[in-house]
N, C-alpha and C positions, 0 to 999 in steps of 0.2 A: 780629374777622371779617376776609374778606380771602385766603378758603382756594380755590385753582383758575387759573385764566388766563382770560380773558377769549379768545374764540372768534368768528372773523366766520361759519362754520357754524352755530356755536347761535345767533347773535343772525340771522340767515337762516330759522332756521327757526321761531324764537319768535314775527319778525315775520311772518310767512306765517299764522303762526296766531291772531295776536292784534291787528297794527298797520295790514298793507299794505292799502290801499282802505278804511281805517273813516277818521271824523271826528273832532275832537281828543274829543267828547262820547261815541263808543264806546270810545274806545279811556283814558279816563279818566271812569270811569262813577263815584265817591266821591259822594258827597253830603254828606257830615259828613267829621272827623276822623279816622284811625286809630289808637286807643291807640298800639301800637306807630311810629308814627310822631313821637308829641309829645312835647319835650321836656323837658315835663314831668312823664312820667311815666315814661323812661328816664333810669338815671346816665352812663352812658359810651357814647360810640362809638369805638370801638377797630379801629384799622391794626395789625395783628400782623406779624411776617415772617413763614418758613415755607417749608418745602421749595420747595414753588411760586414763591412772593416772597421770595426771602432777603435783599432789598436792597429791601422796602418802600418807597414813597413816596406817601403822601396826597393825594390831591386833591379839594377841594368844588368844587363847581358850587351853587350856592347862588343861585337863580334868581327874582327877582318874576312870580307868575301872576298880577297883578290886569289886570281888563281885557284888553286883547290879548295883552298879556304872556305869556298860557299859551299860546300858541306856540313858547315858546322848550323848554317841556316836550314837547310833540306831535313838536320836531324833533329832540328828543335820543334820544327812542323812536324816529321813522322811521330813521334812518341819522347825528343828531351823534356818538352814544357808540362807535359803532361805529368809525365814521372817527376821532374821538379818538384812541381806544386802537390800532387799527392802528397810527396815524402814530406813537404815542408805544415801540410797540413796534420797530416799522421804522426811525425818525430817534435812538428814544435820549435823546433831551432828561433823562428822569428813565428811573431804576432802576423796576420792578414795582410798574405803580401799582395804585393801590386808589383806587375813585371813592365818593365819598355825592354824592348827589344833593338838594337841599336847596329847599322852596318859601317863597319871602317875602311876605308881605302888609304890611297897616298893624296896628301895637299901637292904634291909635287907635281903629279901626271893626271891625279882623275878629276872627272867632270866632277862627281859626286861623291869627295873625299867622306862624307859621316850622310847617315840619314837617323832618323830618330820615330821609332812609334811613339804613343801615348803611353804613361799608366795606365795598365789593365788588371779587372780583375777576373776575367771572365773571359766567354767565346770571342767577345771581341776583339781580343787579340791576335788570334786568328788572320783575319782578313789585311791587317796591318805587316803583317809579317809577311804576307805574302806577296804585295806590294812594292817591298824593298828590291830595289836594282841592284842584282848580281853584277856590279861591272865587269869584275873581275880582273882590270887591266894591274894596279899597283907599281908600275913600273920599273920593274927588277935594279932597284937600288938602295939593296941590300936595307929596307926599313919599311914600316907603314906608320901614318897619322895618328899613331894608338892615341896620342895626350888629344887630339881633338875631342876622345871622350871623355878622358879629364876634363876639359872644359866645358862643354855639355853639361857634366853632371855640374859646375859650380857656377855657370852663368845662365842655366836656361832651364834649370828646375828648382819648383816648389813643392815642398814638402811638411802635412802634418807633424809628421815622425819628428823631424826635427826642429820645428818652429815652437810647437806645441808642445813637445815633452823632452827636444834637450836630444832626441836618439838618433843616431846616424841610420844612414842607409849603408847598401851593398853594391859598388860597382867592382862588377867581376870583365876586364877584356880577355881578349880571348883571339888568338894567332899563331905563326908560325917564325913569325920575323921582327930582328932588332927594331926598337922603338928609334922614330927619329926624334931628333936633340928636339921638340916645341913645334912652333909656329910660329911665322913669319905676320908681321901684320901686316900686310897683303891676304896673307893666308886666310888668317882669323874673322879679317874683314869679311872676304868672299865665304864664307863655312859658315859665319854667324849673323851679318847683316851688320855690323856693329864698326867702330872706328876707333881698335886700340890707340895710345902711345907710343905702344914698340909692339915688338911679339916678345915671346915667351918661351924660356927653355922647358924641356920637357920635366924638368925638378921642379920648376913653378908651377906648371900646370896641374901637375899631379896636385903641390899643396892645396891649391885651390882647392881640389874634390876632397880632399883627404878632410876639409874644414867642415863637412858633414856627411861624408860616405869613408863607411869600411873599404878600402882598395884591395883588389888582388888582380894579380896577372898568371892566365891559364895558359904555357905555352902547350900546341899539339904539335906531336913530336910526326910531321908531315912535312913533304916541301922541302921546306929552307930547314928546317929544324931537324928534319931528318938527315941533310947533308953537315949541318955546323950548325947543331946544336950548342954548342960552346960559344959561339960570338951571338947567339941569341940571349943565352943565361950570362954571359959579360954585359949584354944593352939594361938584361931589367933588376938584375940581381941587385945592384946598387941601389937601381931606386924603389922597389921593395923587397928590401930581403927578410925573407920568413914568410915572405907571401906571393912568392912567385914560383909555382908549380908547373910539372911535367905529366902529359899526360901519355899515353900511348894508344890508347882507346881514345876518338873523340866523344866514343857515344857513352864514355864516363862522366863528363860537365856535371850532367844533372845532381846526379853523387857527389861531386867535391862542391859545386854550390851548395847544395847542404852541410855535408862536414864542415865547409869553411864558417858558413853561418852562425851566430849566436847571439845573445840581447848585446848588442851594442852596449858601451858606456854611456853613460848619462852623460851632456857638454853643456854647460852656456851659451847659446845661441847669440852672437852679437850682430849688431846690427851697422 
């Protein structure tokens, strides 16, 4: 996926018809799951280049809706994706990008711990994103599934960028609360369709993406973050330090996905 440009016109006029003056509960009416959204029941999401994008580059946004959290989706449909992709098209940081939009819960308590859009490069995304199930349960134990999108990004996508020239992507999550230790293979099973060995701590999981995506972790200083902050920045600081930031604004993301952005290194792709 990945086919078109991305347009502050259409997303102008998509939100005039879908977003401006509703509440986060019209404007994200799910109730249940999306097939097409679970990763369980898709093999790949695929960044392609293309007339359009000939110099591809990936980006997740990979976001916790539990609780308040789903804010961070309500602002990405009002004007973050938009302002993203402007700045990124305007300032340059990364080649033609292609966005998934990604929601996280808890494997512990929800129905639908991660859901996963497409690569988009376009209005498309849009409708995808609106899709996604606000559960919002997360079960007030002190953590969310953030690594299930570590492992998303390292078992369930393909990507030009990196196959084809060696460059990493960008996964950026984004929350309020300490990472829990991994996934259980139980966990991993039910989330991905798939039948680990074992599970996996939340330091493996990360490696795995980190083997073709830029990582960082966006804490919003809301919630849990706003009462103990500190046992948040103790869960992720270790496992990435220097790239695990504070926000106070949520509707800052779009800016620090950019500042954080730049050409990736070059890697060897193995196989």
């Amino acid at each position: 996926m990945g086919m078109g440009r991305f347009s502050t016109t259409d997303w102008a006029a998509y939100n005039a018809r879908h977003v401006d003056g509703r509440s986060r509960s019209e404007v994200f009416g799910a109730t249940g799951i999306d097939p097409q959204l679970d990763p369980a029941r898709f093999s790949t999401r695929e960044s392609r280049d293309s007339p359009y994008n000939p110099q591809s580059t990936p980006i997740i946004l990979a976001s916790d809706v539990t609780g308040s959290m789903g804010m961070i989706a309500h602002e990405l449909m009002r004007g973050g994706l938009i302002t993203l992709t402007s700045e990124i098209y305007d300032r340059r940081p990364v080649s033609d990008p292609h966005i998934m939009v990604a929601a996280v819960g808890d494997a512990d308590t929800d129905v639908a711990p991660l859901q996963a859009t497409q690569f988009e490069a376009d209005i498309s995304l849009a409708s995808q994103i609106r899709a996604l199930w606000l559960e919002g349960n997360g079960g007030g134990n002190d953590g969310e599934s953030y690594s299930a999108a570590h492992l998303l990004a390292a078992l369930k996508t393909s990507t030009d960028a990196f196959e084809r020239r060696g460059r990493k992507g960008y996964l950026f999550t984004i929350g309020d609360e300490p990472v829990h230790n991994g996934l259980t293979a139980p966990q991993i099973a039910r989330i991905f369709g798939i039948a680990p060995p074992r599970g996996l701590s939340a330091r493996e999981c990360l490696a795995m993406a980190q083997r073709s995506y830029e990582v960082f972790h966006i804490v919003i200083r809301e919630g849990y973050a706003a009462r103990r902050l500190g046992r948040v920045l103790e869960s992720w600081q270790p496992l990435l330090p220097g790239r695990t930031f504070v926000l106070d604004d949520h509707r800052r993301i779009a800016e620090l996905v950019v500042q954080s952005s730049k050409s990736p290194r070059v890697v060897t792709p193995t196989t």
